[in-house]
C-alpha positions in Angstrom: 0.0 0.0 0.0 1.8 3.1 -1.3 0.9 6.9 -0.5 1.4 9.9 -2.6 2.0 13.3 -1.0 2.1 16.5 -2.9 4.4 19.4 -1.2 5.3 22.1 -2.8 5.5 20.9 -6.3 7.6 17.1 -5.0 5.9 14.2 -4.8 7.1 12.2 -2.0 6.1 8.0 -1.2 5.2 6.3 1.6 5.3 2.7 1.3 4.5 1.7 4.6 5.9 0.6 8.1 7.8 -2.3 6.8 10.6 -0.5 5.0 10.8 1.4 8.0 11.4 -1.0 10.2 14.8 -2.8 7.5 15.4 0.8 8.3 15.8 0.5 12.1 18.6 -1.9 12.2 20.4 0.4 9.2 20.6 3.3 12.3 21.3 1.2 15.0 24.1 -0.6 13.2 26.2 3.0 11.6 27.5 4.3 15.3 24.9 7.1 15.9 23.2 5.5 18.5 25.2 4.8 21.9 24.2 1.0 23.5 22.0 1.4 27.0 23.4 2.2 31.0 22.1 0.2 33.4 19.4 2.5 34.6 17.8 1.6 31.0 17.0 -2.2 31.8 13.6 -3.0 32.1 12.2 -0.1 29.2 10.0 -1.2 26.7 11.7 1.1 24.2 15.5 -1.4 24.0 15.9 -3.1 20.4 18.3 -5.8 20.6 20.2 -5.7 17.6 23.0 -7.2 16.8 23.8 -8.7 20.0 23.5 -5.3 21.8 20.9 -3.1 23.3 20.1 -0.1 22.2 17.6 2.7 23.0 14.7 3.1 20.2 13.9 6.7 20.7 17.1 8.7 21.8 20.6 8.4 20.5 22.3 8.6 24.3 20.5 7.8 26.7 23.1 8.3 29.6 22.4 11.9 28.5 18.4 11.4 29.6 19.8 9.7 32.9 22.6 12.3 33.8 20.1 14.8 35.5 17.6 12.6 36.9 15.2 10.6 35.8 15.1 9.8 31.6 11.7 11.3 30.5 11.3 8.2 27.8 11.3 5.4 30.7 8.7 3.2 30.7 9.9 1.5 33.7 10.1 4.3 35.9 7.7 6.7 37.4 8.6 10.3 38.4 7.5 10.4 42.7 4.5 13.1 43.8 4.6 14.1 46.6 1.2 15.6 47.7 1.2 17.9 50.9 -1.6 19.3 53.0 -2.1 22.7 53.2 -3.9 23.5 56.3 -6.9 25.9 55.7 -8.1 28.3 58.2 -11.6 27.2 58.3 -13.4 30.6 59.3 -10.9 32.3 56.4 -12.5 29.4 53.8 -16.3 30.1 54.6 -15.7 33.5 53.7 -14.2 32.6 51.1 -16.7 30.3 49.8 -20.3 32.7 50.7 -18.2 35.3 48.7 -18.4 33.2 45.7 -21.8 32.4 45.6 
């Protein structure tokens, strides 16, 4: 299944997702991407190619890691902390008949 786009006087084809995906182990295999750190075990987004692991959306992820928590990891949830503020009670009914 092929799609034609018109832009600006080019035409340009799609054929799909599997010529993409021959694609993938092209990038992965050329040097640009840098193998996972051990904070990256455990993602959904590692490809295994070649015998070695490497991240599917960013080219370094020791970068993502090296100020805290990588914002792609699937594994790992950011902490919320949730603190009580402790309302004056008189201060919130007038608050609240002043909306009405």
């Amino acid at each position: 299944m092929e799609e034609f786009f018109l832009i600006q006087e080019k035409v340009y084809i799609f054929s799909g997702v599997a010529n993409m995906q021959t694609n993938d182990v092209a990038k992965f295999g050329d040097g640009s991407f840098l193998p996972v750190i051990d904070q990256c075990e455990g993602c959904e987004r590692i490809v295994e190619t070649e015998g070695a692991k490497y991240c599917n959306t960013y080219l370094n992820p020791a970068a993502k890691w090296r100020i805290g928590l990588c914002n792609f990891a699937t594994h790992a949830k950011p902490e919320v902390n949730l603190v009580k503020i402790r309302v004056n009670p008189l201060k919130a009914a007038k608050r609240a008949s002043r909306r009405k």
